[in-house]
C-alpha positions in Angstrom: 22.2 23.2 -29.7 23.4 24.0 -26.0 25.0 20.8 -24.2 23.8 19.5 -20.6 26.2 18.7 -18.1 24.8 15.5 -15.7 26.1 15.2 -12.3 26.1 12.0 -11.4 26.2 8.8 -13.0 23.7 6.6 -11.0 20.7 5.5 -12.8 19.2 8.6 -12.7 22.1 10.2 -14.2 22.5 7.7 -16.7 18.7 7.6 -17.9 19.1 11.2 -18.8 22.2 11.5 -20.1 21.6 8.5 -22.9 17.8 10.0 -23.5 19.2 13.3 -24.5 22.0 11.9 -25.8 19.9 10.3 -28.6 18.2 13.4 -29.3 21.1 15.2 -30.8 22.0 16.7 -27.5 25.8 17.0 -26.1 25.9 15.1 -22.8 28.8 16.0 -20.3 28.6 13.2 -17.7 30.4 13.6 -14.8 30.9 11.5 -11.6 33.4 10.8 -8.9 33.9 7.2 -9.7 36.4 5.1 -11.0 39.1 7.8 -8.7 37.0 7.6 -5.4 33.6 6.3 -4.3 31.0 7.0 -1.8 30.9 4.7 1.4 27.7 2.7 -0.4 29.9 2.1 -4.1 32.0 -0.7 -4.5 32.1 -1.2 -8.2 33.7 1.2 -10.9 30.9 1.3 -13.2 27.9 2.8 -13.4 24.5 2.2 -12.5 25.5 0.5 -9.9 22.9 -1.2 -7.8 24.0 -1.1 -3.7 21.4 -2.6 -1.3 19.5 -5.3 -3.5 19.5 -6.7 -7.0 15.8 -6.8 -7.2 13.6 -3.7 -9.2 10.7 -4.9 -7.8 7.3 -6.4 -9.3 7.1 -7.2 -13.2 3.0 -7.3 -13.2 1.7 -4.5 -15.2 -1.8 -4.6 -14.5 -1.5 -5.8 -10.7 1.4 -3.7 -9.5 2.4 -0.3 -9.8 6.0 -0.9 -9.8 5.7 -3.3 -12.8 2.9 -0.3 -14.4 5.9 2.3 -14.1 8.1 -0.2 -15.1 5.8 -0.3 -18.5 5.4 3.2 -19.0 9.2 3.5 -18.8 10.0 0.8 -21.4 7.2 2.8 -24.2 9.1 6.0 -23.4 12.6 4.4 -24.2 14.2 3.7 -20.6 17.4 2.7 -20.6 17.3 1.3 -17.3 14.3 -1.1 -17.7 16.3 -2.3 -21.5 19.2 -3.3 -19.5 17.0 -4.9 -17.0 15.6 -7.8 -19.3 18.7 -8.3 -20.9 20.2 -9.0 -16.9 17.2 -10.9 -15.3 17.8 -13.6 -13.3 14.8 -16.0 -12.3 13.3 -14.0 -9.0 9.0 -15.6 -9.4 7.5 -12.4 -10.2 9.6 -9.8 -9.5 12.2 -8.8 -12.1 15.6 -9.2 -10.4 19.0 -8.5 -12.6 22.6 -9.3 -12.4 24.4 -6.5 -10.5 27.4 -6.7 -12.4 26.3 -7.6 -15.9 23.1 -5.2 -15.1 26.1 -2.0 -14.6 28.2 -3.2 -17.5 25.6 -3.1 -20.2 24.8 0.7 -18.8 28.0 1.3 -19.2 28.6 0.2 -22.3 25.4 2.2 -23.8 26.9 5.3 -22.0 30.3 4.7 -23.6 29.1 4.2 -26.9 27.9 7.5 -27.6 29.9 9.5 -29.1 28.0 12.8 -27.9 28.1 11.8 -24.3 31.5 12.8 -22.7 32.4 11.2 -19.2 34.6 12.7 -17.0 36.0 11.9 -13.8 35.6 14.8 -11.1 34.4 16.0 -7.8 31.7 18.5 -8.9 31.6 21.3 -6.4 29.5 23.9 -7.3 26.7 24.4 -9.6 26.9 26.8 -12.4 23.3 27.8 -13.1 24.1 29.5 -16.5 24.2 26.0 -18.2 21.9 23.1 -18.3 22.4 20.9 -15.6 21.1 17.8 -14.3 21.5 16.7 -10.7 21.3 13.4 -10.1 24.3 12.7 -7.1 21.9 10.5 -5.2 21.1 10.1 -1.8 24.7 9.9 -0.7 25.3 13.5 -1.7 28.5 14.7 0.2 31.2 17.6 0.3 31.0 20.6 -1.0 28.8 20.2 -3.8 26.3 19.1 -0.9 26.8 22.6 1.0 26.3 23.9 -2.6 22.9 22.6 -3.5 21.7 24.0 0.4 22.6 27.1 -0.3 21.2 26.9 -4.3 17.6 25.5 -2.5 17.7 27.8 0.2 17.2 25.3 3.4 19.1 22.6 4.4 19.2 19.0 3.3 17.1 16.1 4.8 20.2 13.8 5.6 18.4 11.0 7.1 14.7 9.3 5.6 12.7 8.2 8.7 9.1 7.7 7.3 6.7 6.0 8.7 4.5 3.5 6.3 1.3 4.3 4.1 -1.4 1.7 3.5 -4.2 2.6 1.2 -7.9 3.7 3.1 -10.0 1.3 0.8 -7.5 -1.5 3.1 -8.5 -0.1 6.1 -11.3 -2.0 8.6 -13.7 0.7 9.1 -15.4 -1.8 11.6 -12.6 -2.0 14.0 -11.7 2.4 13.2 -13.1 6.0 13.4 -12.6 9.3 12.1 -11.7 12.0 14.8 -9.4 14.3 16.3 -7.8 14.4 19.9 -10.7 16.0 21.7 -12.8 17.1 18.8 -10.3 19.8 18.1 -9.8 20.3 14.1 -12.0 18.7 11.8 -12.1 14.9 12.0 -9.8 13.8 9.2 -7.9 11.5 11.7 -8.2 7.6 11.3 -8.3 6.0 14.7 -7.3 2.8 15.2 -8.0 1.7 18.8 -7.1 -1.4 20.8 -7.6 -3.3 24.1 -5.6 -4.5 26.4 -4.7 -7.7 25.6 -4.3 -6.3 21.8 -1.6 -3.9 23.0 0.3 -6.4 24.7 0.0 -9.1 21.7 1.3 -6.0 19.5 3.9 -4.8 21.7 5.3 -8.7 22.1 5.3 -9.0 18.1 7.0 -5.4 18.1 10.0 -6.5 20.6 11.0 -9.8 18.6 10.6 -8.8 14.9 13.5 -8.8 12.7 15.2 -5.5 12.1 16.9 -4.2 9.0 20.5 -4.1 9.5 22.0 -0.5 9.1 24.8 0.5 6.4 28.4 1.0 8.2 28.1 4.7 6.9 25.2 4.7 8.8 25.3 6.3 12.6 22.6 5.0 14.4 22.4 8.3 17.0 21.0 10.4 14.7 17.4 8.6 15.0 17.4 9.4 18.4 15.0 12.5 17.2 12.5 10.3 15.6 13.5 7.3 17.2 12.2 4.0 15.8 8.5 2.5 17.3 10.7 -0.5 18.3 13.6 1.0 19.9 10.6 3.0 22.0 8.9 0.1 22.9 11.4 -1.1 24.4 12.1 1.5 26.8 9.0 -0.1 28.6 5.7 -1.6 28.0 3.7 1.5 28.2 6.1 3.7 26.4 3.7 3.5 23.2 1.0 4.4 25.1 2.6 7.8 26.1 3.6 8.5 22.4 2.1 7.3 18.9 -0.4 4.9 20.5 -1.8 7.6 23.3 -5.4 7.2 23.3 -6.4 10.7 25.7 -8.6 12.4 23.8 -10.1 9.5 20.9 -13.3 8.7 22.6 -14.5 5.4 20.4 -17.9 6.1 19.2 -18.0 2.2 20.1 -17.5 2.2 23.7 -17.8 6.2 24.2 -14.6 5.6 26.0 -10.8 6.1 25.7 -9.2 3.0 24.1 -6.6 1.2 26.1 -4.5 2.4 23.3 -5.0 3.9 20.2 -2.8 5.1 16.4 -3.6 7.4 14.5 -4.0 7.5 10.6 -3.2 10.9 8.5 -4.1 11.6 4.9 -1.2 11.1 2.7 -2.6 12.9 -0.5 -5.3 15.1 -1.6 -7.7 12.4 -2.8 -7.1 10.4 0.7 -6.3 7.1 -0.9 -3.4 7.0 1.2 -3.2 7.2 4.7 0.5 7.7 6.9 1.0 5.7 10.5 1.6 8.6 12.5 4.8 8.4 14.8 5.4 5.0 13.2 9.0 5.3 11.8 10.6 1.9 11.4 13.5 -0.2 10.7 12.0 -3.1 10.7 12.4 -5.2 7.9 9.3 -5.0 5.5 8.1 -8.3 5.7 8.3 -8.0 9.7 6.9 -4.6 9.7 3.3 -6.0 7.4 3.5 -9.0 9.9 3.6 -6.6 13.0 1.0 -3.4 11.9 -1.5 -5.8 10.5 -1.9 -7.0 14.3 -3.3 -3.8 15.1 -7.3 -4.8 14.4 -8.0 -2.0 11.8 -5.0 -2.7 10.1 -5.6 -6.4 9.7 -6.0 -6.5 6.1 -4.0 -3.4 5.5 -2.3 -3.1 2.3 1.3 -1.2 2.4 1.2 1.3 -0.4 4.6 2.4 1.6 6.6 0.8 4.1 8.6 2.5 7.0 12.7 3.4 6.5 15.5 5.0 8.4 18.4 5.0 6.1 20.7 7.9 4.8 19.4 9.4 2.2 20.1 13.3 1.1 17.1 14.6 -0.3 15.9 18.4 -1.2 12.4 19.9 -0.4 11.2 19.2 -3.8 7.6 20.6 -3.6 9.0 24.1 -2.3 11.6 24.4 -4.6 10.8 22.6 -8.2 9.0 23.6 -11.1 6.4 20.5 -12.8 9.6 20.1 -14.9 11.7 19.0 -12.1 14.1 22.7 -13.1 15.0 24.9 -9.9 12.2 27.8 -9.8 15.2 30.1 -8.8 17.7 28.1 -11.4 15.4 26.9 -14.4 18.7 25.5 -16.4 19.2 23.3 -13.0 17.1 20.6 -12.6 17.1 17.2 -10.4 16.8 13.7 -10.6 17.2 10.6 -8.8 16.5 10.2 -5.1 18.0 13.5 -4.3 14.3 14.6 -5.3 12.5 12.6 -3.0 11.6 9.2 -5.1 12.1 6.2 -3.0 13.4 3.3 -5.0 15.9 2.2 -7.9 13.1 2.4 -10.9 11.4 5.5 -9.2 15.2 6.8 -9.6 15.6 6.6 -13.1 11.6 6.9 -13.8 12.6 11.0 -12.4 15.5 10.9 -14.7 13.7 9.8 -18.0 11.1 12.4 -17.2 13.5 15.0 -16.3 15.1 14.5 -19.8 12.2 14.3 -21.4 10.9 17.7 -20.2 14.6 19.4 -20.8 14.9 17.9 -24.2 11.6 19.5 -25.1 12.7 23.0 -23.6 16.2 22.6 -25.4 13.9 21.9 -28.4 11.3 25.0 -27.9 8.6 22.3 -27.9 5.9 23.6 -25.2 5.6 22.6 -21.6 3.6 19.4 -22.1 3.6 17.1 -19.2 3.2 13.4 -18.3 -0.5 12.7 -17.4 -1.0 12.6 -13.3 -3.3 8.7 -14.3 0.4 7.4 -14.8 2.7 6.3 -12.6 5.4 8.8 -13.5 3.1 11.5 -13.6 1.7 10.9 -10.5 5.1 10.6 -8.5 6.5 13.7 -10.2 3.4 15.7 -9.1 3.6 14.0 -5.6 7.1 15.3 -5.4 6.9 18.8 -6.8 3.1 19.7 -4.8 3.1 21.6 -1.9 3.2 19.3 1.4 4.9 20.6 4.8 5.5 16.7 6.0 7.3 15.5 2.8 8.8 12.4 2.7 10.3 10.3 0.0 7.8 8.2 -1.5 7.4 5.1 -4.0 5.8 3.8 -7.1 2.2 2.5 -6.1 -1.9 3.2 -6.5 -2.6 5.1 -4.1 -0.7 8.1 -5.5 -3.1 7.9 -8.7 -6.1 9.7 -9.0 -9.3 7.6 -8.6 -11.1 6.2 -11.5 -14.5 7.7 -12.5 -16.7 4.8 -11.6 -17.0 2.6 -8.4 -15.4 -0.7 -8.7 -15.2 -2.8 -5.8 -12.8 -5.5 -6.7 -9.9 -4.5 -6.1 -7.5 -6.3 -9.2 -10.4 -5.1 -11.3 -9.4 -1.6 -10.0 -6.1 -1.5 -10.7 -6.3 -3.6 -13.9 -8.0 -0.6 -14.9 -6.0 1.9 -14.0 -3.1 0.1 -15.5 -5.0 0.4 -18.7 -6.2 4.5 -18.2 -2.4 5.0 -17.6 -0.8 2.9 -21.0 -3.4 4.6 -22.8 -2.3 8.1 -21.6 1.4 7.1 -21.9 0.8 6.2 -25.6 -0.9 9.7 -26.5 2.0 11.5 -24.8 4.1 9.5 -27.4 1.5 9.8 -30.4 1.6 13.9 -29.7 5.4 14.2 -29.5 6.2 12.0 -32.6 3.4 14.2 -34.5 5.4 17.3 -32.9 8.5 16.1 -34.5 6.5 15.2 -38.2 
């Protein structure tokens, strides 16, 4: 059986390399650290979490993170394992020890005698042997000029998205559909306000707390898709010139321009999700549901996605990545982690259990069977590898999951039952592969 080489040793990285690992597979796992580190790294293990010590939610049937969360556990995760054994008290959310959280990682890696770690700077790619990249967002050097030229484009070096709330949050009452002066074919949400709701928002805008950027982070570079707050305040009509310009959105209310007006753009296919157009952010995420949900249609707004301008290397994924996460033009290369375009620690290793999953089966000659999109991995791993020429990183939540078949108002009741359509697809994935093996 051929052995896979894993580049990285993140929790991407590491979620592969222990999944394939206890197949029978040879794991080479290679990463720069303990001999050097990125700017973001401190600590000499692996898995090491940088920016918080929190996964997010532990509710299965309310939350999407805590659903993926789930689904990752029944399919063996390393990641979520090591988790529960770390967890410190954090009310609902599961939050770990960094440092015990990396060690017991660690120690699963080094205890496999099939998985061999070595310390190197990987700089190239050698696409005659199975490969997993998982170098994270922090992707530098030569190996970094390697994977351009192996995708054929240039990297995305820095994430500026603007934030995604779900449509069925949105007040109709206070929006309407249309496009700048009828041109196209109304799929725009418009969101208008007055006067003195444009100064109210603009005040809130001025004073909210911002997100304080990484050393290795050089502010400069936002300057081409500079941040709503840093525009704002460049003067108090500044908005109205850019992503609040009303010319054009006539308000089927008034039959007049607003004073000022966003627009909403479908996210996704289904249009459960809906993007803030223009609306990239660094305000922190409490500050930035605080501040949007001023705006009147977004007053109840829930934030499938919120807003970030951080460093963070990712590929094109939907141009250049099979449904197996393999190259098209390199199928024994394929990707994992955030280099792919998942936003988030779990999402991270989530892409690198499934990665592993769908090599193990190719290594195997099992055929191409893939995760249902009614789960939360399935439906972020189709997000990430379907055509869409504004891609952005995105996160674990609902709105990337198809719709149920029936109507149901409530929304827990929703995704309590979505919750349940996706355990019970998760489990037959599992049922068919064991009865593969049998």
């Amino acid at each position: 059986m051929p052995r896979v080489k894993v580049i990285g040793a993140g929790l991407a990285g590491c979620e592969a390399a222990i999944y394939l690992a206890d197949r029978g597979i040879d794991v080479v796992l290679s990463d720069i650290k303990p001999r050097s580190f990125t700017p973001a790294h401190k600590s000499a293990g692996f898995a090491e979490l940088v920016c918080s010590n929190s996964l997010k939610s532990a509710d299965i049937y309310g939350n999407a993170a805590g659903l993926m969360k789930e689904e990752m556990r029944l399919l063996g995760s390393v990641t979520v394992r090591a988790a529960y054994e770390t967890r410190v008290p954090a009310g609902g959310a599961l939050a770990v020890d960094r440092d015990k959280f990396s060690e017991y990682i660690t120690k699963e890696i080094l205890s496999r005698k099939n998985i061999k770690t070595v310390c190197e700077q990987v700089e190239d790619i050698d696409g005659e042997e199975y490969t997993v990249i998982a170098t994270g967002p922090l992707t530098v050097g030569r190996l970094s000029e390697k994977i351009s030229e192996t995708v054929g484009g240039e990297l995305s070096f820095y994430d500026a998205s603007a934030p995604i709330v779900s449509f069925d949050s949105i007040d109709m009452n206070h929006a309407f559909f249309g496009d700048r002066y009828g041109k196209g074919g109304g799929d725009h949400i418009n969101c208008p306000m007055n006067r003195e709701e444009y100064k109210a928002f603009i005040s809130a805008l001025l004073s909210a707390e911002r997100a304080p950027a990484h050393g290795f982070e050089n502010s400069m570079v936002f300057e081409g898709c500079m941040p709503v707050e840093v525009m704002a305040a460049r003067g108090e009509d500044t908005l109205r010139f850019g992503p609040l310009k009303p010319a054009g959105l006539a308000d089927p209310a008034t039959g007049r321009w607003p004073y000022a007006c966003l627009q909403l753009r479908r996210e996704n296919e289904s249009g459960s999700m809906y993007n803030l157009i223009g609306f990239q952010t660094n305000l922190k995420f409490p500050e930035q549901k605080r501040v949007f949900s001023m705006i009147p249609a977004l007053k109840n707004a829930e934030f499938l996605r919120y807003g970030v301008m951080h460093r963070n290397t990712f590929i094109n994924s939907p141009a250049v990545l099979n449904k197996d996460l393999s190259l098209k033009s390199h199928e024994k290369t394929v990707f994992a982690g955030q280099i792919t375009g998942v936003e988030g620690y779990m999402e991270s290793a989530g892409s690198g259990l499934v990665a592993a999953i769908y090599l193990e089966r190719r290594i195997r000659g099992a055929p191409h069977k893939y995760l249902s999109e009614n789960t939360v991995l399935g439906a972020l791993i189709k997000y990430i590898t379907t055509a869409n020429k504004d891609f952005q990183p995105m996160n674990a939540n609902f709105g990337i999951l198809p719709p149920l078949n029936k109507v149901v108002r409530d929304k827990a009741e929703r995704k309590r039952l979505m919750a349940e359509r996706s355990l019970n697809e998760i489990n037959r994935f599992i049922k068919e592969a064991e009865n593969e093996r049998i």
